[in-house]
DOMAR-502804 format. One record per atom (N, C-alpha, C, O, CB): chain; x, y, z. Coordinates in nm, 3 decimals. Glycine has a CB too. Layout:
# DOMAR-502804
- kette,px,py,pz
- A,X,Y,Z
...
END
This chain:
# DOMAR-502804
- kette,px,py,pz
- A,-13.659,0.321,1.260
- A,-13.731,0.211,1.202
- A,-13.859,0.266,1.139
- A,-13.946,0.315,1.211
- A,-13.761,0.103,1.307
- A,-13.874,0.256,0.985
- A,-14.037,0.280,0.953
- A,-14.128,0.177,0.914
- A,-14.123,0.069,0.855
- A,-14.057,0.370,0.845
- A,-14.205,0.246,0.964
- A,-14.366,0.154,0.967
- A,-14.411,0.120,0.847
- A,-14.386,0.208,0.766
- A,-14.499,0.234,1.026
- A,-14.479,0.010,0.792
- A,-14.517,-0.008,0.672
- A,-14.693,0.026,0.659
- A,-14.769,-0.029,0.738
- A,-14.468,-0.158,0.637
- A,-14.742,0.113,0.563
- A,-14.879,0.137,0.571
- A,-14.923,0.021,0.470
- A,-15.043,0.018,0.441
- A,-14.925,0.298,0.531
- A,-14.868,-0.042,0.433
- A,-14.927,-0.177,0.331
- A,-14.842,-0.309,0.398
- A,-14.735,-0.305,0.459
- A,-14.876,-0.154,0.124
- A,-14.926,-0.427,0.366
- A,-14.834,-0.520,0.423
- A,-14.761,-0.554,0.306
- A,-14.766,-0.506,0.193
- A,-14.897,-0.642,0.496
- A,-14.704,-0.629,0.344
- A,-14.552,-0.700,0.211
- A,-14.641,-0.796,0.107
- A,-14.613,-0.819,-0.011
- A,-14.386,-0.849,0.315
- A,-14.737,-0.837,0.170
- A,-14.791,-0.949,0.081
- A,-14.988,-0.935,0.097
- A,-15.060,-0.920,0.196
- A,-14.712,-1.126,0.155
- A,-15.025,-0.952,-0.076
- A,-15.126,-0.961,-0.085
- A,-15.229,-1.002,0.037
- A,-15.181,-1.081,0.118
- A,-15.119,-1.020,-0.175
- A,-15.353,-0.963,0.060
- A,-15.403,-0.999,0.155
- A,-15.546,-1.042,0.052
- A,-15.597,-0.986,-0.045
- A,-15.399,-0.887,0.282
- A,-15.577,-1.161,0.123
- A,-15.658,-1.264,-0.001
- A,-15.769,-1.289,0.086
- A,-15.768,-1.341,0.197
- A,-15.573,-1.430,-0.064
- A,-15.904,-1.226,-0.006
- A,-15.998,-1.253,0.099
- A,-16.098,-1.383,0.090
- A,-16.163,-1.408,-0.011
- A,-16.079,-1.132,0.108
- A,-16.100,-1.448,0.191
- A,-16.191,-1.616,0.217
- A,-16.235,-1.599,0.091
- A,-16.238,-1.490,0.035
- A,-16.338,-1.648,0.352
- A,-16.279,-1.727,0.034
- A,-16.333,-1.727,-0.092
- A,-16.499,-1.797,-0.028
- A,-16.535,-1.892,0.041
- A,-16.223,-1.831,-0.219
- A,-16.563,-1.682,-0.102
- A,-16.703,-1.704,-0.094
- A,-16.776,-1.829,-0.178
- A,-16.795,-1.805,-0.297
- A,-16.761,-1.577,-0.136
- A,-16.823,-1.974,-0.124
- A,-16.847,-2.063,-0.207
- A,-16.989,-2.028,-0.199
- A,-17.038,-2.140,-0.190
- A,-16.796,-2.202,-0.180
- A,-17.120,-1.918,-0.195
- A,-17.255,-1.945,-0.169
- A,-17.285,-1.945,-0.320
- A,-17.378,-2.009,-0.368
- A,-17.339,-1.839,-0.067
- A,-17.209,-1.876,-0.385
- A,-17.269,-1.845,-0.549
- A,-17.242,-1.928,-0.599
- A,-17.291,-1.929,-0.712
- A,-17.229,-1.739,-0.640
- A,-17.143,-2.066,-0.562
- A,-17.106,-2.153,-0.674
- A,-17.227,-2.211,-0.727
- A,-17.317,-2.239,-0.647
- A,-17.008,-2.261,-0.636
- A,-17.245,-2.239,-0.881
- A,-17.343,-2.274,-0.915
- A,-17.342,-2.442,-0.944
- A,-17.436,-2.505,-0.991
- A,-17.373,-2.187,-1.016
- A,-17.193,-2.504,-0.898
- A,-17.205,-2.602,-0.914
- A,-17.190,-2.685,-0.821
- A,-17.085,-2.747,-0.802
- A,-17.160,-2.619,-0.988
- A,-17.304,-2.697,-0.746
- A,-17.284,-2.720,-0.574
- A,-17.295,-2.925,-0.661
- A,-17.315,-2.992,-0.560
- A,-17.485,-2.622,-0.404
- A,-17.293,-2.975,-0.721
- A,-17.272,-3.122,-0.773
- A,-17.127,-3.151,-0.745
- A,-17.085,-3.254,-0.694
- A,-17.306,-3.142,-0.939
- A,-17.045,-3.032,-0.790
- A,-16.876,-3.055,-0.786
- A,-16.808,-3.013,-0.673
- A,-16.691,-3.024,-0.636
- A,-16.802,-2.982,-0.895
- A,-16.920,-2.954,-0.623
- A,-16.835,-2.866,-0.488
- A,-16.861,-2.928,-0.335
- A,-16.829,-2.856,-0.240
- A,-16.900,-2.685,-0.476
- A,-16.915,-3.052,-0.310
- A,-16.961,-3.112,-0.216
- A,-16.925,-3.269,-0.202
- A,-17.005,-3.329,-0.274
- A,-17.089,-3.084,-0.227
- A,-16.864,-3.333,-0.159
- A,-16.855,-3.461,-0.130
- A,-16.959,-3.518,-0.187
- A,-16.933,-3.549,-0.303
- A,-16.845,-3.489,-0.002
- A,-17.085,-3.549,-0.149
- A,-17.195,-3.615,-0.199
- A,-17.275,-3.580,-0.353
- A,-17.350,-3.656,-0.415
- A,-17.283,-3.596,-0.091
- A,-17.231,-3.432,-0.392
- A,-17.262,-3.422,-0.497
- A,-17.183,-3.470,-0.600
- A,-17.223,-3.481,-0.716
- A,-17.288,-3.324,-0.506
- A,-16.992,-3.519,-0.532
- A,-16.944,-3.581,-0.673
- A,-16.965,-3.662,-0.659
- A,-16.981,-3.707,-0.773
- A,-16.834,-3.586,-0.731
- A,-16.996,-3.797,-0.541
- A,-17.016,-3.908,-0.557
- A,-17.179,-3.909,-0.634
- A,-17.197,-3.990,-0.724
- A,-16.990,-3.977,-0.419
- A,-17.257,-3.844,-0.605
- A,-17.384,-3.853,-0.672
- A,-17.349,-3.848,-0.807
- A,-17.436,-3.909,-0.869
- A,-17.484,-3.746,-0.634
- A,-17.267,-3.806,-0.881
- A,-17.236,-3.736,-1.021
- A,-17.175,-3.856,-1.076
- A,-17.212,-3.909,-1.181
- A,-17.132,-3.591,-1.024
- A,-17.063,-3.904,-0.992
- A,-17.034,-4.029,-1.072
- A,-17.086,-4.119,-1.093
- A,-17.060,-4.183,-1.195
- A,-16.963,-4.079,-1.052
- A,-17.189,-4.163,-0.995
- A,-17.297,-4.286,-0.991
- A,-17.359,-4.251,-1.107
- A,-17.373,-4.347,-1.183
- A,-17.409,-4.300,-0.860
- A,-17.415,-4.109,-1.162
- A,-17.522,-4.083,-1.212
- A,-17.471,-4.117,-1.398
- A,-17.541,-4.141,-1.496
- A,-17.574,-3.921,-1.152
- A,-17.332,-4.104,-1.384
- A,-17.236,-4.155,-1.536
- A,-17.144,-4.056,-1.528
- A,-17.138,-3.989,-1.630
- A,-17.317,-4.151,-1.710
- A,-17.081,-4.029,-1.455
- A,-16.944,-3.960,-1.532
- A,-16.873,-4.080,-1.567
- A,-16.887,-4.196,-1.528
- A,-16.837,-3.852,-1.434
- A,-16.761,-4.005,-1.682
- A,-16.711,-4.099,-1.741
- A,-16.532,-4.042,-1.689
- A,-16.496,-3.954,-1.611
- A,-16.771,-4.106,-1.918
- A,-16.470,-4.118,-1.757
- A,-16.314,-4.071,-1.689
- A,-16.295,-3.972,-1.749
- A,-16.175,-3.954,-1.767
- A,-16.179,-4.160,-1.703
- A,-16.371,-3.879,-1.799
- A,-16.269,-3.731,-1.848
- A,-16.367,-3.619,-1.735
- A,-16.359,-3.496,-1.744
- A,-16.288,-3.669,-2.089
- A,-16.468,-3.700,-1.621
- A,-16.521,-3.614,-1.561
- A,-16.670,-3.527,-1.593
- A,-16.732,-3.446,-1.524
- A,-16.426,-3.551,-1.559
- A,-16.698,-3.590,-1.742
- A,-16.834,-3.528,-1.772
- A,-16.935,-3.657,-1.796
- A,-16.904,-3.773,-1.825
- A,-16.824,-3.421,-1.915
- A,-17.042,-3.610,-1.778
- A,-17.153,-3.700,-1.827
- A,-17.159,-3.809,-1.951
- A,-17.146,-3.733,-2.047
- A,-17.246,-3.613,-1.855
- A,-17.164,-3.857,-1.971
- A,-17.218,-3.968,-2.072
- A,-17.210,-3.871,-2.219
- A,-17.266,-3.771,-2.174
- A,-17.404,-4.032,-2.025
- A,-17.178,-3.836,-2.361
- A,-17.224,-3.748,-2.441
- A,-17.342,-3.799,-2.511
- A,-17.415,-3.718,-2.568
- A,-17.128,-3.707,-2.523
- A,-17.375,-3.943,-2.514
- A,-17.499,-3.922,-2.641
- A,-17.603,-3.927,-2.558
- A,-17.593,-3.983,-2.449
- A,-17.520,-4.044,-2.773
- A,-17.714,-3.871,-2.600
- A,-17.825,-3.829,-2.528
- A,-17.989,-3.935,-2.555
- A,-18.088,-3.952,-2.483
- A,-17.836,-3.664,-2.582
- A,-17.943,-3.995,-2.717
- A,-18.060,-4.054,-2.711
- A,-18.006,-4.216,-2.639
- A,-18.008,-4.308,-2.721
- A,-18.136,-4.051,-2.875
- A,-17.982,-4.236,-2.563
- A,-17.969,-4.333,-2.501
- A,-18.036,-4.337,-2.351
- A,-18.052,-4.235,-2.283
- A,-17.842,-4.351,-2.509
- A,-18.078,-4.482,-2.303
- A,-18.171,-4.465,-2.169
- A,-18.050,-4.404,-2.112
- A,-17.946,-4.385,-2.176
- A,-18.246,-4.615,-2.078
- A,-18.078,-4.359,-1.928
- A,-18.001,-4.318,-1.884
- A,-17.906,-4.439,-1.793
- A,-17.800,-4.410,-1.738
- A,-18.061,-4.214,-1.831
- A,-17.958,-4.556,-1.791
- A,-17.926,-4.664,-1.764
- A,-17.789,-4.712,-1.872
- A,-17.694,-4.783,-1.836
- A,-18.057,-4.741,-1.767
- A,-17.800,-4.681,-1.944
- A,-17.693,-4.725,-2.083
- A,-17.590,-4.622,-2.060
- A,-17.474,-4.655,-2.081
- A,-17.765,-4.708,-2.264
- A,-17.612,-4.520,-2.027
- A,-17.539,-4.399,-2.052
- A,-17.428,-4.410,-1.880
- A,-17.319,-4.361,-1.851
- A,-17.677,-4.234,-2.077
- A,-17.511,-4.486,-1.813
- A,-17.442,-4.515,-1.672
- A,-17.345,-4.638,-1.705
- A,-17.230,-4.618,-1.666
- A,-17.562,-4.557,-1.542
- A,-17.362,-4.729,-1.752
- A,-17.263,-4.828,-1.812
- A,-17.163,-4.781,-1.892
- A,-17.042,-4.779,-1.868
- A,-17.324,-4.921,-1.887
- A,-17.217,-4.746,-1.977
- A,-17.076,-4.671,-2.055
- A,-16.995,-4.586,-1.952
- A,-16.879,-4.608,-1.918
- A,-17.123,-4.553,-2.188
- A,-17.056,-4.512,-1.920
- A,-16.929,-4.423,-1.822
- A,-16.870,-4.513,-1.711
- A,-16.765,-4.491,-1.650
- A,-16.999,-4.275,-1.730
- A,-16.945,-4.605,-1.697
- A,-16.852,-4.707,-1.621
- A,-16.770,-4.770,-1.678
- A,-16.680,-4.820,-1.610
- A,-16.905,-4.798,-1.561
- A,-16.772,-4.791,-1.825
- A,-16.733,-4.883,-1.886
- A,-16.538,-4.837,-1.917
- A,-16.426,-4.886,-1.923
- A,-16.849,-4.899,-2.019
- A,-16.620,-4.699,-1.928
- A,-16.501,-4.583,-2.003
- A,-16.413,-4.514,-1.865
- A,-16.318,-4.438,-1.887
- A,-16.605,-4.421,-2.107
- A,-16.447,-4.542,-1.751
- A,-16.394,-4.551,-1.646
- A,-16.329,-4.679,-1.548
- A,-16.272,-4.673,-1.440
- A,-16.472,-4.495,-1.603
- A,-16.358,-4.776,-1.617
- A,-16.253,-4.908,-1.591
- A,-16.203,-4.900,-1.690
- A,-16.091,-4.925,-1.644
- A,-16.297,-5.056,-1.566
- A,-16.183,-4.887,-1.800
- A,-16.098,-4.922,-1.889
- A,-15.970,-4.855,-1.923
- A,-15.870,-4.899,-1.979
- A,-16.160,-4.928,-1.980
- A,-16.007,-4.691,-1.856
- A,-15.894,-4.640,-1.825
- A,-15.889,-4.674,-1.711
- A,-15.919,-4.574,-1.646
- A,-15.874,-4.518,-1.845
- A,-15.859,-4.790,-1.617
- A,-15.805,-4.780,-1.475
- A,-15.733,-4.955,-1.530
- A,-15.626,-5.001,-1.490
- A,-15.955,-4.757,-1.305
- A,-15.816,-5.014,-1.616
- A,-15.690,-5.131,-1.663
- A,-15.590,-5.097,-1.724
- A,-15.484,-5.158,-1.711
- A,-15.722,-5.233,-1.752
- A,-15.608,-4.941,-1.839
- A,-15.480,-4.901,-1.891
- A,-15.362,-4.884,-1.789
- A,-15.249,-4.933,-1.787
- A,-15.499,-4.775,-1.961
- A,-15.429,-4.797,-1.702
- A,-15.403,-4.746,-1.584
- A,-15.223,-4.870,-1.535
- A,-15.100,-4.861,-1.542
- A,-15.585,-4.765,-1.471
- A,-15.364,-5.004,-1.477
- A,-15.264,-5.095,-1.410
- A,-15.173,-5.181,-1.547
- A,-15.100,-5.271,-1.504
- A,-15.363,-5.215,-1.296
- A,-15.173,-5.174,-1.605
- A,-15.129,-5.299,-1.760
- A,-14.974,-5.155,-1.776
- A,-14.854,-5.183,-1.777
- A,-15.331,-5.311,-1.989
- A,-15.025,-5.037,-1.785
- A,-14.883,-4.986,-1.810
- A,-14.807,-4.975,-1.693
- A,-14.687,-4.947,-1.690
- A,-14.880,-4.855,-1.875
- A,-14.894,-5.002,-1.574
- A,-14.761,-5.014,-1.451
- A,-14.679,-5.206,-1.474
- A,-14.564,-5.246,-1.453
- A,-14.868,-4.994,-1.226
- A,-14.805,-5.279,-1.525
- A,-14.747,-5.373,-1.518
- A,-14.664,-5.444,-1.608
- A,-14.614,-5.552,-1.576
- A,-14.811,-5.423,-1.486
- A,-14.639,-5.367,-1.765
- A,-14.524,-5.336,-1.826
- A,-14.451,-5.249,-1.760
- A,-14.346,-5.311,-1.779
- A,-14.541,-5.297,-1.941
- A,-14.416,-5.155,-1.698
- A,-14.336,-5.100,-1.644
- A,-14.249,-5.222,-1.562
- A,-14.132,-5.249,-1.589
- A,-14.402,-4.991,-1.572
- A,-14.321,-5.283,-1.470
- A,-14.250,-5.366,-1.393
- A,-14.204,-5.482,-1.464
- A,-14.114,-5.546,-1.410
- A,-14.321,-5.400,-1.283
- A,-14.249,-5.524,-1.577
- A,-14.221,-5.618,-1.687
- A,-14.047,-5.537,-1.711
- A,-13.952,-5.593,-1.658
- A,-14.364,-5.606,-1.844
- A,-14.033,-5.456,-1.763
- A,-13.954,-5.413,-1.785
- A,-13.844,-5.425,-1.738
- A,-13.744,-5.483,-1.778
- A,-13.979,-5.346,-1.790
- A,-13.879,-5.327,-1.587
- A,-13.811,-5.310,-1.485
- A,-13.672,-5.462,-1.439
- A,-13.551,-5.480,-1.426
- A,-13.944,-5.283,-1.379
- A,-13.807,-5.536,-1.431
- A,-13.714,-5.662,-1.417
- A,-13.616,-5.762,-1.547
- A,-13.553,-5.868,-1.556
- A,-13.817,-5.757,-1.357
- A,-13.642,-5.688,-1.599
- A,-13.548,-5.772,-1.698
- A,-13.408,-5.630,-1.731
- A,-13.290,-5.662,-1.746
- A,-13.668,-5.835,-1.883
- A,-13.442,-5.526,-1.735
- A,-13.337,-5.412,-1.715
- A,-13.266,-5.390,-1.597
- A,-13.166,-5.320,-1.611
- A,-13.391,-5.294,-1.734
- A,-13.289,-5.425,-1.497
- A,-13.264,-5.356,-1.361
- A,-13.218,-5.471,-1.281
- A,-13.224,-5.593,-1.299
- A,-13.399,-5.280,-1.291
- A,-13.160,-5.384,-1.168
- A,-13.140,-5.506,-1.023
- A,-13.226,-5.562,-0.994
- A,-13.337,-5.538,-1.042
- A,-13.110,-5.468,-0.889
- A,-13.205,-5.652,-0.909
- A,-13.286,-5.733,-0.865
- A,-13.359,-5.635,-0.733
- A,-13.482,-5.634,-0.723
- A,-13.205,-5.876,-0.830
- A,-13.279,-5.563,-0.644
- A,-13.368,-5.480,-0.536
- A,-13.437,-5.385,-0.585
- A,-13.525,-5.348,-0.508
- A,-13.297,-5.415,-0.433
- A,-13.432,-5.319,-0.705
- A,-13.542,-5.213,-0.788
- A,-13.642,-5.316,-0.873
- A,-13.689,-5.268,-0.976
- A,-13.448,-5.090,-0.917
- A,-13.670,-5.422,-0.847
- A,-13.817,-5.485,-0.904
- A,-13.925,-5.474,-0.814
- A,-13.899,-5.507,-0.699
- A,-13.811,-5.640,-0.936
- A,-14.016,-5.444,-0.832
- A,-14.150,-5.462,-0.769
- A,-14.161,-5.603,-0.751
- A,-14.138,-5.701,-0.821
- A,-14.270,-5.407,-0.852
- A,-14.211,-5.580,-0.614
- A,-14.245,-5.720,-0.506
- A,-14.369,-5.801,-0.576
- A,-14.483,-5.756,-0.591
- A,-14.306,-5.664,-0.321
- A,-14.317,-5.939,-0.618
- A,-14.383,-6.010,-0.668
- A,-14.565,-5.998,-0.599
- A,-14.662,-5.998,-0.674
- A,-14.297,-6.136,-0.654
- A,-14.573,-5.993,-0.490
- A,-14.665,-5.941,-0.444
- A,-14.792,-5.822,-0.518
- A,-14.898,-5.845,-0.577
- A,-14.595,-5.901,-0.353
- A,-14.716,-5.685,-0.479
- A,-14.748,-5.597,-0.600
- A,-14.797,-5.676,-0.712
- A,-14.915,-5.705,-0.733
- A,-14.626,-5.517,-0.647
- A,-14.673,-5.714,-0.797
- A,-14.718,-5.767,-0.959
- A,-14.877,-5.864,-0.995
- A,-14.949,-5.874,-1.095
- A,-14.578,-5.886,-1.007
- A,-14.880,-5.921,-0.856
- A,-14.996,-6.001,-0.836
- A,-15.084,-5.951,-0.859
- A,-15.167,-5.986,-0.943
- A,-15.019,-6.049,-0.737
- A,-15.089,-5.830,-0.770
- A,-15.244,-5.758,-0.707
- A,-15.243,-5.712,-0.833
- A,-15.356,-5.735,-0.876
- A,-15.262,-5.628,-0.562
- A,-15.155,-5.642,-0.944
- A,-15.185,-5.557,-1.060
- A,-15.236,-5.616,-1.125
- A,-15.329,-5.554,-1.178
- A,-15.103,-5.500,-1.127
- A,-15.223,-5.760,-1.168
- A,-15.286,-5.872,-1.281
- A,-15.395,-5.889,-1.171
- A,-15.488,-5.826,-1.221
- A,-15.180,-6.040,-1.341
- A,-15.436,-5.932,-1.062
- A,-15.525,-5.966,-1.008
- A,-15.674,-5.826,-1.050
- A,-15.792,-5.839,-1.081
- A,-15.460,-5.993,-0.854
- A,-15.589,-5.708,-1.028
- A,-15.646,-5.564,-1.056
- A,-15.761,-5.572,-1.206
- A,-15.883,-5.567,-1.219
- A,-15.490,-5.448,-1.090
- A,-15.648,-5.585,-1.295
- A,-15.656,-5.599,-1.421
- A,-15.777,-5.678,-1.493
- A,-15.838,-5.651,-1.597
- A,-15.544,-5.649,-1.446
- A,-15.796,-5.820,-1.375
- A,-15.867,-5.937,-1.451
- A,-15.995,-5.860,-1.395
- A,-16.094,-5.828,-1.461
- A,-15.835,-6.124,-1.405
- A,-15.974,-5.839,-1.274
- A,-16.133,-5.805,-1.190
- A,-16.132,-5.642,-1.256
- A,-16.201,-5.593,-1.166
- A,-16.131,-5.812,-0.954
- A,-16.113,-5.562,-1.317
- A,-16.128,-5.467,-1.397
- A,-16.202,-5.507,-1.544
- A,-16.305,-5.471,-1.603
- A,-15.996,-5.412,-1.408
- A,-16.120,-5.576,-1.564
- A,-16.180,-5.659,-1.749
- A,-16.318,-5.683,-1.706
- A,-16.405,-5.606,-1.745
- A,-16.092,-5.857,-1.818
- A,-16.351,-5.795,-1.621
- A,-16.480,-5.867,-1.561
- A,-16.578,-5.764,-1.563
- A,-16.686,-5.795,-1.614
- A,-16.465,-5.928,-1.406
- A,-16.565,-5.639,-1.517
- A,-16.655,-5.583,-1.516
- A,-16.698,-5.498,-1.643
- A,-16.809,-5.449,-1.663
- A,-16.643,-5.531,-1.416
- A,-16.600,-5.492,-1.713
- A,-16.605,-5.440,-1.870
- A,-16.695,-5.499,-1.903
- A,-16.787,-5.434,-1.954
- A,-16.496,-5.460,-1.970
- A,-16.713,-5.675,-1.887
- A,-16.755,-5.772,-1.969
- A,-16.920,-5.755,-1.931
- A,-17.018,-5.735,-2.003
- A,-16.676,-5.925,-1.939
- A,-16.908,-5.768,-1.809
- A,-17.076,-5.753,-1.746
- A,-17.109,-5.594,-1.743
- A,-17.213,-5.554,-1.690
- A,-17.096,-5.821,-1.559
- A,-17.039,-5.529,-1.788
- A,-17.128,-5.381,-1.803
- A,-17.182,-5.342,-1.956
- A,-17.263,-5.254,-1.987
- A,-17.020,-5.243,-1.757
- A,-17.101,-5.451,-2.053
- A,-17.121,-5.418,-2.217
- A,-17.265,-5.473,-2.227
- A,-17.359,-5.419,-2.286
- A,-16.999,-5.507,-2.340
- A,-17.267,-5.604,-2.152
- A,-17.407,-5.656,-2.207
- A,-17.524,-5.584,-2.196
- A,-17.544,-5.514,-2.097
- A,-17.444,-5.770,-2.150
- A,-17.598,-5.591,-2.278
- A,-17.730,-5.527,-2.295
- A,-17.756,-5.554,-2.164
- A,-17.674,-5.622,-2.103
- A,-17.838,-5.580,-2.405
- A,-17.887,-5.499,-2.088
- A,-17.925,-5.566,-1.977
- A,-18.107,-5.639,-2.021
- A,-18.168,-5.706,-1.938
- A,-17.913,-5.437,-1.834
END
């Protein structure tokens, strides 16, 4: 039987997080701090700059519900669908369909009260 002087598989050493320089992304509280502060749904800040930073927090809210109504409206064509193509045991539980339009309206609502000037 011979001995192996290497093992079979890479040996991967701990990954050192002290240098990360982006301790905002790398910490629980720093992404929630980050999103409060305006990320928007692609994950970065607000882009226009001459705006208060108050405006720039709405918009990224704004641009982050609005992809989360796209979000529920194409599940809820999906299930639109679903039920007029399909069996009756592959439809989503009227239930479900509820909460998605229910989702949807209380998603819009806040579109509406985040556009206004303040």
């Amino acid at each position: 039987m011979t001995t192996r002087k290497n093992p079979p598989f890479d040996v991967v050493e701990p990954i050192n997080d002290d240098a990360n320089p982006a301790d905002d992304l790398s910490i629980f509280q720093g992404c929630l701090t980050r999103i409060r502060d305006g990320e928007g749904s692609d994950g970065m800040l607000w882009p226009e700059e001459n705006l208060s930073d108050g405006r720039r927090q709405s918009l990224a809210r704004i641009d982050r519900t609005a992809v989360g109504i796209l979000t529920a409206v194409e599940m809820l064509h999906a299930a639109n669908r679903c039920s007029t193509m399909a069996t009756s045991r592959r439809h989503l539980d009227e239930g479900v369909v509820e909460g998605l339009f229910f989702a949807c309206r209380e998603l819009a609502e806040l579109v509406c009260r985040e556009v206004r000037p303040a």
